[in-house]
C-alpha positions in Angstrom: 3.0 -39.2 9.3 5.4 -39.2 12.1 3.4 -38.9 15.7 5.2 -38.7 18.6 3.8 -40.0 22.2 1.1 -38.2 23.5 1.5 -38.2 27.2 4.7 -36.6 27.3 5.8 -33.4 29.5 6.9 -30.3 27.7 10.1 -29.4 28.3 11.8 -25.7 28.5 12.1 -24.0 24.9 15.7 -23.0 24.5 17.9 -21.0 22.5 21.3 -21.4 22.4 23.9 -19.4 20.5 26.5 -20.7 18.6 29.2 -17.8 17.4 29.9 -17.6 13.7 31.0 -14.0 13.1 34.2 -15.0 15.3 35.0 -17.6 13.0 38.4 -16.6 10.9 38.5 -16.2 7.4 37.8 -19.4 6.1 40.0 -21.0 3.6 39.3 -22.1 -0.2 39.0 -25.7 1.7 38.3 -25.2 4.9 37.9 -28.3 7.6 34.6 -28.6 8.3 35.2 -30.5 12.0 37.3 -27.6 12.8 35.2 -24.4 11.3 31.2 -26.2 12.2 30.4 -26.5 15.8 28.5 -29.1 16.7 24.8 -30.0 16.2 24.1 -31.2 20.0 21.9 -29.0 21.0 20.7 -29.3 24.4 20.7 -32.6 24.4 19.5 -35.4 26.1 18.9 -34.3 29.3 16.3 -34.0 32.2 14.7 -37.1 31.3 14.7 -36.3 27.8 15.3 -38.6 24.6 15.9 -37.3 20.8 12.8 -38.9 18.9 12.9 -36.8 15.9 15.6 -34.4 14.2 16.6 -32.9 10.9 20.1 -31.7 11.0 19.8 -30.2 7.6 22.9 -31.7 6.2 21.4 -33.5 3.1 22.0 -31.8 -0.7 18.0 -31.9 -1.1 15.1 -31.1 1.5 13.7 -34.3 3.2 10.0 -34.4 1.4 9.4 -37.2 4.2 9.5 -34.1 6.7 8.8 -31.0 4.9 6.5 -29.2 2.9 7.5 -26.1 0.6 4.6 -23.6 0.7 3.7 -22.0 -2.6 1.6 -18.9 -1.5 0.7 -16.0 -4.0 -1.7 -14.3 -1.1 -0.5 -14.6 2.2 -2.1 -13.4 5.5 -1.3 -10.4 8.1 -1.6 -8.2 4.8 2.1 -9.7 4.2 3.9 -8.8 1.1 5.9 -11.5 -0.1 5.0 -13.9 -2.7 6.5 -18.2 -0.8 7.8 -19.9 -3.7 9.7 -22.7 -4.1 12.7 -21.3 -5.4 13.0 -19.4 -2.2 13.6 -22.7 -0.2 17.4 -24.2 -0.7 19.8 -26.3 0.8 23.1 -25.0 1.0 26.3 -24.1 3.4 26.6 -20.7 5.3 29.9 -19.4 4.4 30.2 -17.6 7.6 30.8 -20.3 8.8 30.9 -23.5 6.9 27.3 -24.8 8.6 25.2 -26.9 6.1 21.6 -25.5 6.3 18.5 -25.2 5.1 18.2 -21.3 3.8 15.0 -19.2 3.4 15.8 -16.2 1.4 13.9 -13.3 0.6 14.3 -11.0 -2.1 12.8 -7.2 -3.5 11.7 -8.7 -6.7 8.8 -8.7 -8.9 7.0 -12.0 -9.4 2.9 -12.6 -9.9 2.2 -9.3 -8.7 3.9 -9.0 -6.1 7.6 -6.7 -5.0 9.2 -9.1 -3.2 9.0 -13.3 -2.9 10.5 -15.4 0.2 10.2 -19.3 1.6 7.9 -21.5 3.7 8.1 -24.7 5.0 6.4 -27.1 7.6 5.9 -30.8 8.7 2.1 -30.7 8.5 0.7 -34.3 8.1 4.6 -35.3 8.2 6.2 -34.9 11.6 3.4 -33.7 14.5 3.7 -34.4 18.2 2.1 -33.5 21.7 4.2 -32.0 24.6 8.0 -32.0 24.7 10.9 -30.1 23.9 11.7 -28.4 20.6 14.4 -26.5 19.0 16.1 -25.1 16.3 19.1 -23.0 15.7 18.5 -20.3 13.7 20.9 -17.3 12.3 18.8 -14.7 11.7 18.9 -11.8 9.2 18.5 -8.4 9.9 15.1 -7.1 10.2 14.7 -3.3 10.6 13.0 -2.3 9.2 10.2 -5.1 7.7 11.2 -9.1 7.9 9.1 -10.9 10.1 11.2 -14.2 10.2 9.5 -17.2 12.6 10.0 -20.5 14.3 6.6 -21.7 15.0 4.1 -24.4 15.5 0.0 -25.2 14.8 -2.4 -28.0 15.5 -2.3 -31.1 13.2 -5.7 -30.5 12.4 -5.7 -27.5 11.2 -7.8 -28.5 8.2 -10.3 -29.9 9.4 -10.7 -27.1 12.2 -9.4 -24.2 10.7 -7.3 -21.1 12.4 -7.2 -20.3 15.2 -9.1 -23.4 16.2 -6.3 -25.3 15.8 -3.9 -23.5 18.2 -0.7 -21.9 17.4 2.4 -21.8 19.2 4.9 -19.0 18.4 8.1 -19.7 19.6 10.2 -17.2 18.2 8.9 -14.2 16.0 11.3 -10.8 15.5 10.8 -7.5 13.7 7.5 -6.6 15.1 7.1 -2.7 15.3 7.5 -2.4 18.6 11.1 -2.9 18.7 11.7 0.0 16.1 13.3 2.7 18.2 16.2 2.3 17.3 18.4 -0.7 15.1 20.3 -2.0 18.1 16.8 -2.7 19.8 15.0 -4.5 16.8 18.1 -7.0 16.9 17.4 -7.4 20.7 13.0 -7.3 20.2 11.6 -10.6 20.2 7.7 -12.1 20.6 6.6 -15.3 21.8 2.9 -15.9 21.3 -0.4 -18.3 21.6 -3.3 -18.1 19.3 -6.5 -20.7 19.8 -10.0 -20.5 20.0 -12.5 -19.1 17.7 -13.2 -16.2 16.0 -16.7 -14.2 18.2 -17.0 -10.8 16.6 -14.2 -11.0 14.8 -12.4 -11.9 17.9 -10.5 -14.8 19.1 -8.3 -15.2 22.7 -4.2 -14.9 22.9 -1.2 -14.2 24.8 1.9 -12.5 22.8 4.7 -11.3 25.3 7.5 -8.9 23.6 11.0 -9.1 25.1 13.9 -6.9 24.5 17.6 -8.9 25.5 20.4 -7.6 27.1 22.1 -8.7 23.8 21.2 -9.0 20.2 20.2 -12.1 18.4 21.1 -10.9 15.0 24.4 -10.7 15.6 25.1 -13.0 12.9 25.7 -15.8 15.0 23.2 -19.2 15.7 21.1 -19.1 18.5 19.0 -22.2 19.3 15.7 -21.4 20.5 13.7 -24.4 22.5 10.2 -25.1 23.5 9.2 -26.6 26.8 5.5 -28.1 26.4 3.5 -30.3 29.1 0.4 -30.8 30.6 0.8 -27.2 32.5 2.6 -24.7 30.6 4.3 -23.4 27.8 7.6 -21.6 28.3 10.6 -20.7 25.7 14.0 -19.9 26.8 17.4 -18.3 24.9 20.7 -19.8 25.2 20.3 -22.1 28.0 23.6 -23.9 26.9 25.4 -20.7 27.9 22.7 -19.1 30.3 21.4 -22.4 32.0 19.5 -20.6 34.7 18.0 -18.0 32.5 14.5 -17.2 32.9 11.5 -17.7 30.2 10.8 -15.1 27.9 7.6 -16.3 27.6 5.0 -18.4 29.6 1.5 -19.6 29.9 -0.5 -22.3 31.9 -2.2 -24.2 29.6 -3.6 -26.2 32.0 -6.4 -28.8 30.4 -10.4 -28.0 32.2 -11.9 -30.9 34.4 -13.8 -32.2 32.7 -13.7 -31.1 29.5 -16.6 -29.3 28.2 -18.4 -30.8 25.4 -19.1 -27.5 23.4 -15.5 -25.9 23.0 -15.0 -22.3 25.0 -11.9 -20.4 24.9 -9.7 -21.9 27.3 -6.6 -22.2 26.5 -6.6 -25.7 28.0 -8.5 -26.9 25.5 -6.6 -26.5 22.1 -2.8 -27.5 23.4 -2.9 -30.9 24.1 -3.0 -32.4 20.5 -0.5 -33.0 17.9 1.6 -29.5 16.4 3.3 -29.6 13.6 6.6 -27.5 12.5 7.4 -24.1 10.3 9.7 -21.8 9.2 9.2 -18.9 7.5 11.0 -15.6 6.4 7.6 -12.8 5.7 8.0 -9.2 4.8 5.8 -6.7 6.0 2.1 -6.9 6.7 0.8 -6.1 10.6 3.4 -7.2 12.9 6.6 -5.1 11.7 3.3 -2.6 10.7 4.5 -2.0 7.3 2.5 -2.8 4.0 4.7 -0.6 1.3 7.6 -2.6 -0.7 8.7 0.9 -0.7 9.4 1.2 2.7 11.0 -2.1 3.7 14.6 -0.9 4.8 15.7 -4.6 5.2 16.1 -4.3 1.7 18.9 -2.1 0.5 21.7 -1.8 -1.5 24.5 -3.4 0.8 22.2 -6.9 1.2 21.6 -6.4 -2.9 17.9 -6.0 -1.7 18.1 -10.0 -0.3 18.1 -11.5 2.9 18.2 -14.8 4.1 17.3 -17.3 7.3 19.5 -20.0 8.2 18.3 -22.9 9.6 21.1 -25.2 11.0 19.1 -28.1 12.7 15.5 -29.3 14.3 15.1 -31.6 17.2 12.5 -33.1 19.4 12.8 -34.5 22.4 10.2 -36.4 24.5 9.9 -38.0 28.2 9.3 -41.8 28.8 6.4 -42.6 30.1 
C-alpha cells in the first residue's frame, strides 16, 4: 500500500474547470497537444509537492491503485447493480481527454434495472492531511444520478462505517436541487460522516451549495481538498476563481488529550489514513428516488446511459 506522510497540513480542495464543449469539431485525427488541455492541476504551490497521481492516460486501469467494486446490493436504498464492465478506460470525444469513464446504464442485470461503476484505492493509495483533486466532467443528473468524488478511513474494515470517517468532497443530484434543471446542474453537497451509530444515530455535517454557474456544463472541473490538523475545506475552480470562498468547511480540530473511549468528536476520526473513490449511483435517499421508473437521467436522447469522466487524481503534501 502506498501511505503518504502523516504530519502533513491539508491544503484547500479545489475545483477547476477546464472547457470542453468550446472545443471545435474535432477531426478524424485530431492533435491531441492541441485539442487536450493540460493535466497541471493546481499544482505545486503553497508549499505543496505532487506525491501521488493517476493521470488516467494508460489503456488498462492501474490495479496497483484501484479497485473495481462488484456490488449486487448497494447502500442508501441505491438502485444500481457496480460491475466491472461499467469501469473503462477510454478518450472523451468531446474533447480528446484520455479518462477513466464510469458509465451507467437502464439495464437489467441480477435483478436489478440499471448497473453503473465503482472504484477506490482502499489498502492501495491512503494518506493523512493534504491536498486532493480530481477533474471530473460530470453527466447530467436530474433527475436521479448521484455521481461522487469521495474519501473513507483506511481502516474501514476493521472499524466499520461510519467509524472510519468519510469525507465527501463532491456529491450532485441530491433532491434538494430539483426545482428546476438549471439548479440541479448548479446543486452540489460536501459532507462528513464519523462516529458511531447510538440509536440508530451517528454525528455529521453535509453543506448544500447552489453556484452562480453550472458544473454540468459538459466541461472539467477540478474539485480539490484542503485537509490539516484544523479543518477541512473544498473549493471550485481556484485556477480561474483563486480567491473564491469554500463551499464547505469544518474544524476538525483533534481533543487534548485524546480520550481513551472514542466520543463523537469530529477530531477524533480525521487524522488517519483516507483512501480514494469514485462512483456514478442512481437513486436511493440522496436524489430521494427509489423507482427505475422514475429516473429521468435516463431517456431516450442519452439511449438511457450516462457516463462520469474522470480526467486525472493528484495528491499533494507539505514537507515537514
Amino acid at each position: 500500500m502506498i501511505k503518504f506522510k502523516s504530519n502533513i497540513i491539508l491544503a484547500a480542495m479545489i475545483v477547476f474547470t477546464v472547457s470542453c464543449s468550446i472545443q471545435p469539431e474535432p477531426s478524424p485525427d485530431p492533435d491531441p497537444e492541441q485539442i487536450a488541455p493540460d493535466q497541471n492541476g493546481s499544482g505545486e504551490n503553497d508549499g505543496y509537492s505532487l506525491v501521488w497521481e493517476d493521470l488516467f492516460d494508460a489503456e488498462t486501469l492501474n490495479e496497483e491503485y484501484w479497485n473495481v467494486e462488484v456490488v449486487s446490493r448497494p447502500a442508501n436504498s441505491e438502485l444500481q447493480y457496480y460491475r466491472k464492465e461499467n469501469v473503462s478506460m477510454g478518450t472523451d470525444s468531446s474533447c480528446w481527454r484520455k479518462c477513466l469513464i464510469l458509465t451507467a446504464k437502464k439495464e437489467d442485470y441480477g435483478g436489478r434495472h440499471c448497473t453503473s461503476g465503482r472504484v477506490n484505492t482502499k489498502g492501495k493509495v491512503a494518506y493523512k492531511h493534504g491536498k486532493v483533486e480530481a477533474m471530473i466532467r460530470f453527466p447530467k443528473t436530474y433527475k436521479g444520478l448521484w455521481p461522487a468524488f469521495w474519501m473513507m478511513g483506511n481502516d474501514y474494515s476493521q472499524v466499520g462505517w461510519p467509524r472510519c470517517g468519510e469525507i465527501d468532497i463532491v456529491e450532485m443530484g441530491n433532491s434538494g436541487g430539483f426545482q428546476t434543471v438549471d439548479k440541479s446542474e448548479r446543486f452540489l453537497n460536501g459532507a462528513l460522516h464519523w462516529g458511531y451509530y447510538v440509536d440508530g444515530n451517528y454525528p455529521n455535517y453535509g453543506k448544500s451549495s447552489t453556484y452562480s454557474y453550472s458544473v454540468q456544463d459538459g466541461n472539467y472541473h477540478l474539485f480539490t481538498l484542503l485537509w490539516d490538523e484544523n479543518s477541512v475545506k473544498m473549493y471550485i475552480d481556484l485556477d480561474k476563481y483563486p480567491d473564491a470562498k469554500a463551499y464547505y468547511s469544518m474544524d476538525i480540530t483533534a481533543p487534548d488529550p485524546m480520550p481513551v473511549e472514542p466520543t463523537w468528536d469530529a477530531g477524533e476520526y480525521f487524522h488517519k489514513d483516507f483512501f480514494i473513490l469514485f462512483n456514478l449511483a442512481v437513486g436511493g435517499h440522496f436524489p430521494g428516488i427509489t423507482d427505475i421508473d422514475a429516473i429521468t437521467a435516463f431517456n431516450e436522447e442519452n439511449n438511457y446511459e450516462a457516463k462520469m469522466y474522470i480526467d486525472y487524481v493528484k495528491v499533494y503534501q507539505k514537507a515537514d
